[in-house]
C-alpha positions, -999 to +999 in steps of 0.1 A: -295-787+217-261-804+221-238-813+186-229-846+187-197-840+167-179-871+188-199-896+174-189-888+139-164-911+120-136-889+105-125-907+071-103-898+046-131-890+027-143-865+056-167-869+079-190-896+079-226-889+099-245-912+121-280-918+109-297-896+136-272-865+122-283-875+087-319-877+096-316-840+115-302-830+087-326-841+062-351-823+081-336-790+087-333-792+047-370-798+043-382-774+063-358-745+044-372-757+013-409-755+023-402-722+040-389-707+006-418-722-009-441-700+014-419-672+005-423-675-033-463-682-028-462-649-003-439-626-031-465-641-055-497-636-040-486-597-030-477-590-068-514-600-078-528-585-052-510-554-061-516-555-101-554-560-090-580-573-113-568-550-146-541-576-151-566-602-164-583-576-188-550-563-207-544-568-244-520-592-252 
């Protein structure tokens, strides 16, 4: 895996990305979001499993 950092545009504004660094990008951001997703289901799923069935059966 290479960067491509020469085929940036530097603006004032900063650096302006080509589509393929924007697309890259875009993905690497999806699949962090989906991986903390699993994460959160995981955390979830262990707390359940670790409260057991009593948790359903406790007065409110």
């Amino acid at each position: 895996m290479t960067l491509q950092i020469a085929e940036s545009i530097m603006t004032e504004d900063g650096i302006k990305l080509t589509e393929e660094q924007k697309k890259r990008r875009r993905g690497r951001s999806i699949a962090i979001g989906l991986a903390l997703a699993a994460l959160v289901a995981v955390f979830y799923a262990v707390t359940i499993i670790k409260l057991g069935p009593g948790v359903l059966e406790r007065p409110l």
